[in-house]
C-alpha positions as semicolon CSV with decimal commas, in nm:
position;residue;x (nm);y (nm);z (nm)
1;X;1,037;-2,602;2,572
2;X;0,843;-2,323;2,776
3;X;1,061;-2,004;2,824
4;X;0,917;-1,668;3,014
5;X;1,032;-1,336;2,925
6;X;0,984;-0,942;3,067
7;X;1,004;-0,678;2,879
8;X;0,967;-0,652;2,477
9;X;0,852;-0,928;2,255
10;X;1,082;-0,808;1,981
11;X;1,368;-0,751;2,234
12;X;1,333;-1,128;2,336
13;X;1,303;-1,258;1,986
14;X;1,709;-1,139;1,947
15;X;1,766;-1,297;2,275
16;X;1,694;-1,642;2,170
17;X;1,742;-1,573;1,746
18;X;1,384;-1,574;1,646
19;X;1,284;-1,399;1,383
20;X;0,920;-1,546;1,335
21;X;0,686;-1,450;1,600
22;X;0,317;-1,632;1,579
23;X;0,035;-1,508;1,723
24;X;-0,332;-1,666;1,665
25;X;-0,692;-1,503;1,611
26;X;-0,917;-1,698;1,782
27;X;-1,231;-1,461;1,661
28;X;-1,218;-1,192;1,399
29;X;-1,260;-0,893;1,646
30;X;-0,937;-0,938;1,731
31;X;-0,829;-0,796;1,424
32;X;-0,763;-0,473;1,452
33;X;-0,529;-0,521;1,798
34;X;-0,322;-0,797;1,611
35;X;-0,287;-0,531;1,337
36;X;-0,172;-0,233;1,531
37;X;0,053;-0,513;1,738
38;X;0,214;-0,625;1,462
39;X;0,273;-0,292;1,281
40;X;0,426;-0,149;1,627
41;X;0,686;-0,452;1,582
42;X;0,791;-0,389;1,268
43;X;0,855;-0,031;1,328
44;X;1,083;-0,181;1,646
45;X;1,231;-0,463;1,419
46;X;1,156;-0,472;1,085
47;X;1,388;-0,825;1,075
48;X;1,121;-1,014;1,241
49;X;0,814;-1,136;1,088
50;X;0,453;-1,143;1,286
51;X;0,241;-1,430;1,132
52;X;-0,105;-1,494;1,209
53;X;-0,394;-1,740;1,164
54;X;-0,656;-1,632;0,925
55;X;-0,675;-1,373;0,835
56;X;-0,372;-1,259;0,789
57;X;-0,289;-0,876;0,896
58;X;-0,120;-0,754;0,573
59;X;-0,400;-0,754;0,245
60;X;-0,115;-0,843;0,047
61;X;0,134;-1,052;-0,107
62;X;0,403;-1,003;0,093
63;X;0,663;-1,081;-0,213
64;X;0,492;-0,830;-0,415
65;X;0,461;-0,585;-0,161
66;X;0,826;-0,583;-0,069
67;X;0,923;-0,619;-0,414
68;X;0,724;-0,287;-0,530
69;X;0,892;-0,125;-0,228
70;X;1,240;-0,200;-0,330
71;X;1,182;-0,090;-0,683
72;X;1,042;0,260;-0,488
73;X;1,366;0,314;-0,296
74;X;1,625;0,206;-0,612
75;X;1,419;0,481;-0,815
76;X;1,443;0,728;-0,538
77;X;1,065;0,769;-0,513
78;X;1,001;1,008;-0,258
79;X;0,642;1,152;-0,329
80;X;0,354;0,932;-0,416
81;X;0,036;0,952;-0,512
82;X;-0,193;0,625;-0,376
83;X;-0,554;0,584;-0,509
84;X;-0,716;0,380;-0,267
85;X;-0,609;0,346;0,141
86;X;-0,818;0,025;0,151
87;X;-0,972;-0,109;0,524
88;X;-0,685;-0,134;0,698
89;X;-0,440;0,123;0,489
90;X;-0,098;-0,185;0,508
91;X;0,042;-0,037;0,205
92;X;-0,014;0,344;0,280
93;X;0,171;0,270;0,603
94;X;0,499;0,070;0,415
95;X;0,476;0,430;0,178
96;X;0,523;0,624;0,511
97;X;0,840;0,450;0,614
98;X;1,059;0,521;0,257
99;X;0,904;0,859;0,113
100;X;0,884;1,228;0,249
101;X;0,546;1,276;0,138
102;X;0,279;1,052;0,039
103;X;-0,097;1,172;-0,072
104;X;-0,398;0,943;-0,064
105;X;-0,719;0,977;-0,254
106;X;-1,000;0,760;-0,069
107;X;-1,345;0,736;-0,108
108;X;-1,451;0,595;0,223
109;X;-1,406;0,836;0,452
110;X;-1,452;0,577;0,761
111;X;-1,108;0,432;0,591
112;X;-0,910;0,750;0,671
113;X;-1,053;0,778;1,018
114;X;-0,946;0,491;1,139
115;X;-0,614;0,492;0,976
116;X;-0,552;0,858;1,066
117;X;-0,711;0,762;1,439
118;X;-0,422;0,504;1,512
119;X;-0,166;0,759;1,632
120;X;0,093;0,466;1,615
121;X;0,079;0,478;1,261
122;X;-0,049;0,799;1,100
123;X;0,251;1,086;1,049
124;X;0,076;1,390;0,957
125;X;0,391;1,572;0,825
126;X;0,457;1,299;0,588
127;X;0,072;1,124;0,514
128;X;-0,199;1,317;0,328
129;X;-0,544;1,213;0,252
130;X;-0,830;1,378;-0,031
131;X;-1,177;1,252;0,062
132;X;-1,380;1,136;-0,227
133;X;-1,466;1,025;-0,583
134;X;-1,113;0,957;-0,773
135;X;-1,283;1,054;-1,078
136;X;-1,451;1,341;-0,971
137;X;-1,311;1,748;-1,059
138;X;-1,334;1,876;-0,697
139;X;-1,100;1,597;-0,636
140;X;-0,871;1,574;-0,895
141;X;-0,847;1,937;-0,856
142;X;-0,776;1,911;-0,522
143;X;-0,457;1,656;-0,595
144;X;-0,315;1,887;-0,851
145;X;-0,256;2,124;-0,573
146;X;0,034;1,904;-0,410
147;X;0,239;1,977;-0,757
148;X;0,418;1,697;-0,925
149;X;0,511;1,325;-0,816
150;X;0,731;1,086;-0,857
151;X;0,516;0,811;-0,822
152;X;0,142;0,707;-0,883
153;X;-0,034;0,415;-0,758
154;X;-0,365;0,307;-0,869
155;X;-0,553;0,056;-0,641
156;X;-0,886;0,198;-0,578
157;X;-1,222;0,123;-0,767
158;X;-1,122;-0,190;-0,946
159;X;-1,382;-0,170;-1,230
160;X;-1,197;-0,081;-1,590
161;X;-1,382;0,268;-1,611
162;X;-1,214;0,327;-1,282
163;X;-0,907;0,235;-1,361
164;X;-0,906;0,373;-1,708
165;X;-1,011;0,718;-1,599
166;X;-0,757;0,720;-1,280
167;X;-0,511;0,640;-1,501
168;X;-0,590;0,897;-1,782
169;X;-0,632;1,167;-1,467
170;X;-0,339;1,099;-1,254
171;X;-0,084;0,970;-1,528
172;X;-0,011;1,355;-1,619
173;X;0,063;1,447;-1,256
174;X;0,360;1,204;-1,222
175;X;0,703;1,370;-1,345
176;X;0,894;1,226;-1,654
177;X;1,111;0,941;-1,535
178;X;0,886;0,858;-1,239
179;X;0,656;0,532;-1,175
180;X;0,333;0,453;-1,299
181;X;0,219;0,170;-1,075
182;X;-0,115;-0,076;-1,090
183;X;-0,220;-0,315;-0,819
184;X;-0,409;-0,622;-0,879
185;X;-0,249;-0,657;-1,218
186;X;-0,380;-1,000;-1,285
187;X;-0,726;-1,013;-1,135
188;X;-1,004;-1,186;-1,297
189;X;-1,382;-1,160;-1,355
190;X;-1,591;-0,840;-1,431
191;X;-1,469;-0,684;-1,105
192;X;-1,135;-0,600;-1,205
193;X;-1,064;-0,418;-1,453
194;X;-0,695;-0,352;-1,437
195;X;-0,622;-0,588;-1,701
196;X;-0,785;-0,414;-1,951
197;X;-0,638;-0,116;-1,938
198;X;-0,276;-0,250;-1,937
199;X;-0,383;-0,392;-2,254
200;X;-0,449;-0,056;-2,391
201;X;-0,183;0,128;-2,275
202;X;0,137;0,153;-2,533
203;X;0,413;0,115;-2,322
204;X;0,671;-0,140;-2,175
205;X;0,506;-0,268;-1,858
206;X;0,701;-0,475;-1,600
207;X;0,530;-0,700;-1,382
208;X;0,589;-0,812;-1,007
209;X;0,442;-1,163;-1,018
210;X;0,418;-1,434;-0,708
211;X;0,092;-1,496;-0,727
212;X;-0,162;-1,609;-0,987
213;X;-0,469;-1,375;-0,893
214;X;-0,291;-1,019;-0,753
215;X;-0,004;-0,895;-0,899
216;X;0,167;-0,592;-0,937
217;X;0,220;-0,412;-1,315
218;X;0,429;-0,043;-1,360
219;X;0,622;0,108;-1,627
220;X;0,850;0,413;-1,626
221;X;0,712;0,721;-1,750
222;X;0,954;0,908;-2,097
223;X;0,678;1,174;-2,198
């Protein structure tokens, strides 16, 4: 059946009582339009889901993701500190739609730019960004001036001194009772690190798990 529409995509999706729209990427340049397409639909209804061909538009497992999101909003997170925006920054903007204030350490500045360039997406009253090493002073300096959190993230550099020393850094900044989060929880090979660490760290981690290579790991900070 061939049907022809005017007006919204998302509007004609509740006409009919779709909730799966599928679009296809014929080359890879088309990328970034599909992204900023599917984004705007969400934001317009988040109850209908844009697939795609390879590759997919959200760098995630979508399981995990939404998982780690609910956990976010039962704990009342409402500040967050992410390490690491990533290429195409799909987790930074899911942070923007349930807290009042989330802060971003990147290294690549080219990352910000184009997240912060798609007007769509970036909200400058609620997003934040720190250019530069995670590790470094001037940086973590320049994170301790946004005062306590409720939440950390850590999904930058993926090697275990990375991960190690963002946790050992940014740890102290997040409030007693808030989150302590780790992407990529169950990655394997010399790249990632993460781990590791959560084999060195003395507490009770929980794990978001619906994959075998990704994962999600956090624990609730008590000191």
């Amino acid at each position: 059946m061939v049907d022809t529409f005017e007006g919204l995509t998302v509007d004609f999706c509740k006409e009919i009582g779709a909730q799966v729209i599928v679009r296809g990427l014929r080359v890879f340049s088309y990328f970034e339009y599909e992204f900023r397409m599917a984004l705007a639909n969400h934001r317009l209804d988040p109850n209908i889901e844009v697939v795609n061909s390879k590759p997919q538009i959200i760098q995630q497992v979508k399981e995990e993701l939404r998982e780690f999101l609910e956990l976010l909003v039962d704990k009342r997170i409402t500040k967050i500190l992410q390490i690491g925006l990533g290429h195409y920054g799909s987790t930074q903007f899911c942070l923007s739609l349930i807290c009042d204030e989330v802060v971003t350490v990147e290294f690549d500045q080219k990352n910000i730019r184009n997240y912060a360039d798609r007007e769509i997406l970036y909200n400058q009253n609620v997003e934040k960004f720190v250019w530069g090493d995670s590790t470094s002073e001037e940086v973590i300096n320049e994170v301790k001036k946004f005062g306590e959190f409720d939440a950390v993230f850590i999904d930058g550099n993926h090697s275990y001194e990375f991960v190690k020393k963002d946790y050992e850094n940014y740890s102290k900044l997040v409030k007693e009772g808030g989150i302590i989060a780790f992407h990529d929880a169950f990655g394997e090979g010399e790249r990632y690190g993460t781990p590791r660490v959560l084999t060195e760290i003395q507490e009770k981690i929980q794990y978001i798990k619906h994959s075998n290579e990704i994962g999600i790991a956090y624990f609730v900070k008590y000191w």
